[in-house]
C-alpha positions as a Markdown table, in Angstrom:
| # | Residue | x | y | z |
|---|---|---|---|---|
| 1 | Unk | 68.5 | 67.3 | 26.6 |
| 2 | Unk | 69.8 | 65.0 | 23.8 |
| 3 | Unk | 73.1 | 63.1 | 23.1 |
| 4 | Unk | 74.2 | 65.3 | 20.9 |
| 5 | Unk | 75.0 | 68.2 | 23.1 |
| 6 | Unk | 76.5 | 65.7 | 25.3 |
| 7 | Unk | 78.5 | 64.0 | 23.1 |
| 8 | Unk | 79.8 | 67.6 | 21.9 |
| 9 | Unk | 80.2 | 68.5 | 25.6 |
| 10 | Unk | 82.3 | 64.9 | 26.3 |
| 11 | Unk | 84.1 | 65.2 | 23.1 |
| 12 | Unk | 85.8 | 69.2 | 23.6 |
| 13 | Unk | 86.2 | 68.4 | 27.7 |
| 14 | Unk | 88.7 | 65.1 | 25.9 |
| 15 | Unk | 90.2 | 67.3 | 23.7 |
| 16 | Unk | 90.5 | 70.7 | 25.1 |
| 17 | Unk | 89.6 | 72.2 | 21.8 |
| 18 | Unk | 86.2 | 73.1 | 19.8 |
| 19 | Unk | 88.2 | 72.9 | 16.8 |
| 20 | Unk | 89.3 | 68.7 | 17.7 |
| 21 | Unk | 86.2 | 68.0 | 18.7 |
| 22 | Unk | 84.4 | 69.3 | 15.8 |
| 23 | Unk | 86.8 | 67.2 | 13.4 |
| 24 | Unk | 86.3 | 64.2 | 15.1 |
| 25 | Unk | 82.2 | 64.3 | 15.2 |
| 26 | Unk | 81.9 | 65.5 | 11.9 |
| 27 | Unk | 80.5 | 69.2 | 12.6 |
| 28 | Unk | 81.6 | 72.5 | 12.2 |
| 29 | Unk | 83.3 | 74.6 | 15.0 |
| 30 | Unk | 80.1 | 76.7 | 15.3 |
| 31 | Unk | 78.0 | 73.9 | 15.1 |
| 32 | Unk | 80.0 | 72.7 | 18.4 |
| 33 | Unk | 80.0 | 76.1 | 20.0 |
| 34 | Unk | 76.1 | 76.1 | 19.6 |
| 35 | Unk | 75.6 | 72.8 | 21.0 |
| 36 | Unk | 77.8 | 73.3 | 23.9 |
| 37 | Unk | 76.1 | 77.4 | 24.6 |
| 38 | Unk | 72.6 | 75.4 | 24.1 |
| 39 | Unk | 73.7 | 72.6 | 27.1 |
| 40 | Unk | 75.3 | 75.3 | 29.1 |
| 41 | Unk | 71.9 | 77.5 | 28.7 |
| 42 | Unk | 69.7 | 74.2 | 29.8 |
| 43 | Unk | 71.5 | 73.6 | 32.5 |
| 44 | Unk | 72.4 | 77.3 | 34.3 |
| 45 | Unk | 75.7 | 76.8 | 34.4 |
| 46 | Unk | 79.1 | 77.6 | 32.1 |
| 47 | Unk | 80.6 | 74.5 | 31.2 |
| 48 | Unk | 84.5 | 76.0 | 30.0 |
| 49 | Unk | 86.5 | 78.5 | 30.9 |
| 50 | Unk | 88.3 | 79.6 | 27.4 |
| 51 | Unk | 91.0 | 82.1 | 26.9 |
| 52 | Unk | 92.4 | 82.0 | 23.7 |
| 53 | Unk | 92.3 | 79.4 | 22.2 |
| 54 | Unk | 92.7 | 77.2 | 25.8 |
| 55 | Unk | 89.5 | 75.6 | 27.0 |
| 56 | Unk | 89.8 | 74.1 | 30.3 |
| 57 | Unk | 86.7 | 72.5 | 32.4 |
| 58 | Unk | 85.0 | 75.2 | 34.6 |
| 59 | Unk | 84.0 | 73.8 | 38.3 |
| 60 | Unk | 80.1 | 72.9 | 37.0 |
| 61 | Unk | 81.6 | 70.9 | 33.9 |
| 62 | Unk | 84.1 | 68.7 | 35.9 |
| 63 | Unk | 81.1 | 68.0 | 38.5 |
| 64 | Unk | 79.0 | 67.1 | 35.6 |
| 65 | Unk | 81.5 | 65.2 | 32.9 |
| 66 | Unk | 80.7 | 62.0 | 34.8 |
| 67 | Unk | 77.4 | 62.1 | 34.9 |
| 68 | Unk | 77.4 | 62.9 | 30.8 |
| 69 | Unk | 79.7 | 59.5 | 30.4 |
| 70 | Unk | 77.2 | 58.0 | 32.5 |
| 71 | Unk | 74.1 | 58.9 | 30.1 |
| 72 | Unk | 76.1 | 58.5 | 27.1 |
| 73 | Unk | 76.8 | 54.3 | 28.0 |
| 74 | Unk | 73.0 | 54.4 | 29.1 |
| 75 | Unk | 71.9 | 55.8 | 25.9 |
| 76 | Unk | 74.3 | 53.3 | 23.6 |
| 77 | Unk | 73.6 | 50.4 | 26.1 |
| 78 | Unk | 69.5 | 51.3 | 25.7 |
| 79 | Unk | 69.9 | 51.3 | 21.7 |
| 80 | Unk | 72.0 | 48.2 | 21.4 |
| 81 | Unk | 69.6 | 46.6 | 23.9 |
| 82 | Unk | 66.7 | 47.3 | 20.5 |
């Protein structure tokens, strides 16, 4: 798993919106979609529930949205700490 697709995953579950999220890290909306279907295929589960263009947190992504702010400070604390 890399930051990336957590970062993406962090970044939409803020915003409620591929679209927002994709602005603010610099990617395209399918680049987003990708990163989240490749996180969601990693770990079993589906992360959203979408319908339209509403994207809410499914049950598995609010258990795990912690977790990814977790790893995300580890990750920034363990490359500051270089």
């Amino acid at each position: 798993m890399d930051t990336t697709k957590l970062q993406a995953f962090c970044t939409v579950a803020e915003l409620k919106s591929f679209s927002e999220a994709a602005q603010r890290l610099n990617y395209t909306h399918p680049a987003i979609s990708a990163q989240i279907r490749e996180l969601e295929n990693e770990l079993g589960v589906v992360l959203f529930k979408k319908s339209g263009k509403k994207v809410e947190l499914s049950e598995a992504g609010q258990t795990i949205l912690p977790v990814a702010y977790r790893l995300l400070k580890s990750f920034k604390e363990m490359r500051e700490s270089l």
